[in-house]
Structure formats: C-alpha cells, structure tokens
C-alpha positions in Angstrom: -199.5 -47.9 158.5 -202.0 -45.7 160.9 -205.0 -44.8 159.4 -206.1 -42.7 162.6 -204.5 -39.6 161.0 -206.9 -40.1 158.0 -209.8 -41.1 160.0 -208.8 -37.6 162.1 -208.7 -35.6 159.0 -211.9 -36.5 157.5 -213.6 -36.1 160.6 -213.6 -32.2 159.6 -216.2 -33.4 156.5 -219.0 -34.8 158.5 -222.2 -32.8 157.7 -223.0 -31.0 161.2 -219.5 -29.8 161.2 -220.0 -28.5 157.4 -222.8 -26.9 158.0 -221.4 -25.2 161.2 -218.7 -23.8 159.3 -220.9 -22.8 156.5 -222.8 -20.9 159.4 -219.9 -19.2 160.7 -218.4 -18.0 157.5 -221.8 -16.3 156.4 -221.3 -18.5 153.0 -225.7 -17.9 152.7 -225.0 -13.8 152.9 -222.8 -14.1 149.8 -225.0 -13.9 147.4 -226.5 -10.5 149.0 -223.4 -8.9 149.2 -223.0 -6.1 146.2 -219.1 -6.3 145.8 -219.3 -10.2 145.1 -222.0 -9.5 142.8 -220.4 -6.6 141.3 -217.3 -8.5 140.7 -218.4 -11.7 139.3 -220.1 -9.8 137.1 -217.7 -7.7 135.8 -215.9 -11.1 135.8 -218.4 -13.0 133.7 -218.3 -10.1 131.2 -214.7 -10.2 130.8 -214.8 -13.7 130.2 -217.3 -13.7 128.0 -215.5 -10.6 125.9 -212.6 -13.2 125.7 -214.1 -16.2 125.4 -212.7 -17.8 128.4 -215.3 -20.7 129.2 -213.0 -21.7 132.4 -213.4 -19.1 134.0 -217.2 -18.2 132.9 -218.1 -21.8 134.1 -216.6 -21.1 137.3 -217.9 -17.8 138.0 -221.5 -19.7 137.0 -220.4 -22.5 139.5 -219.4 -20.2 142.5 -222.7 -18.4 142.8 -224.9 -20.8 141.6 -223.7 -22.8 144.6 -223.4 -19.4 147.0 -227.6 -19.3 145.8 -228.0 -22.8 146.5 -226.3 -22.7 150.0 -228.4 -19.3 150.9 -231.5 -20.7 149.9 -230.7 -24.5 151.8 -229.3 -22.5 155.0 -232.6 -19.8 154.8 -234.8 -22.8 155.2 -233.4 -24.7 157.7 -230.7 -27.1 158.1 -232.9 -30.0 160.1 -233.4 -32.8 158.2 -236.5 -35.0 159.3 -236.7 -37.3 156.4 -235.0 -38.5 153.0 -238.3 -36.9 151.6 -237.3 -33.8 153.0 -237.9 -30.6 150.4 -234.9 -28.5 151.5 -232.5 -31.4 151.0 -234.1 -32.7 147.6 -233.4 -28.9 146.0 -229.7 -28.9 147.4 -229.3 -32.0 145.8 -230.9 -31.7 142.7 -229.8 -28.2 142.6 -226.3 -29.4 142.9 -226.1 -31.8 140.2 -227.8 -29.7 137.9 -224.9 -27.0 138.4 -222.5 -29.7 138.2 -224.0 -31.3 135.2 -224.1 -27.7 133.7 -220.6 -27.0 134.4 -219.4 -30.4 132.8 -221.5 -30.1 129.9 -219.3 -26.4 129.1 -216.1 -27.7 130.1 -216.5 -30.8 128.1 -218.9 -31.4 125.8 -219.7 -28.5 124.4 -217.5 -27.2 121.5 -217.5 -23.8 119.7 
C-alpha cells in the first residue's frame, strides 16, 4: 500500500495553509455581510416556527464559527506562545459551540 497519496492529501490541513485559504475566501467578512445575516435569520425563524433543532443548531453552528473566525483573523493569526489570547478564545470558543451544538442535538429532549 502507498500512503504518500494520504500523506499528500492531508498536507492541504496544515494550519498556514488553513488559514491562507480562510484569508482568501473572506470567511472573517461573513459575518458583516447583510444577505448571510438576513438569511440565517429568516432561516433560524423558520426552524424555530417548525421545530427543526437540526437545522437551528446548524444555523447557530455556522455563524457562531463565521464570528469566531472574524474575530481570530481581526486579531492576528501570529501565534508567539501556547499562552497566546487569540488562540485560547478560538479554542475555547470552539468547544463551547461544539459542546452547545451536542448538548441540542443530543441531550436535550422536548
């Protein structure tokens, strides 16, 4: 078996190259942009009209993580330390959305 392909393909994941693409595909203006807003709004109401908690929890997951991203990539991507306060609110930012989105998916019953 060759791995190389593998190694090749997860090459695309490492963090400079994540945060280059985030860069490029303005990810950070997202949460500025009044038709995104507009429509995961109207989205969230639907799904809160129909009780659709899938889709609510995702619409909650996609722009708390456009916020997250927009606030990480306003402050700088350049990481001096493991101390560093940028990279200690993206992470604890991030498992608090994901913790949040597990917790309605599947803990939480109505």
């Amino acid at each position: 078996m060759d791995f190389s392909s593998v190694a090749e393909f997860f090459q695309h994941f490492q963090t400079d190259r994540v945060i280059e693409f985030l860069n490029e595909m303005n990810v950070g203006q997202l949460i500025y942009n009044p038709i995104f807003l507009g429509t995961m709004g109207v989205l969230a109401v639907i799904a809160l009209i129909m009780r659709w908690r899938m889709l609510l929890v995702t619409l909650f997951s996609v722009v708390g993580f456009a916020g997250l991203i927009s606030y990480t990539l306003e402050r700088g991507t350049n990481i001096s330390s493991p101390n560093d306060p940028t990279l200690l609110i993206f992470v604890v930012g991030g498992a608090v959305l994901v913790m949040a989105a597990i917790y309605f998916l599947f803990i939480k019953n109505d």
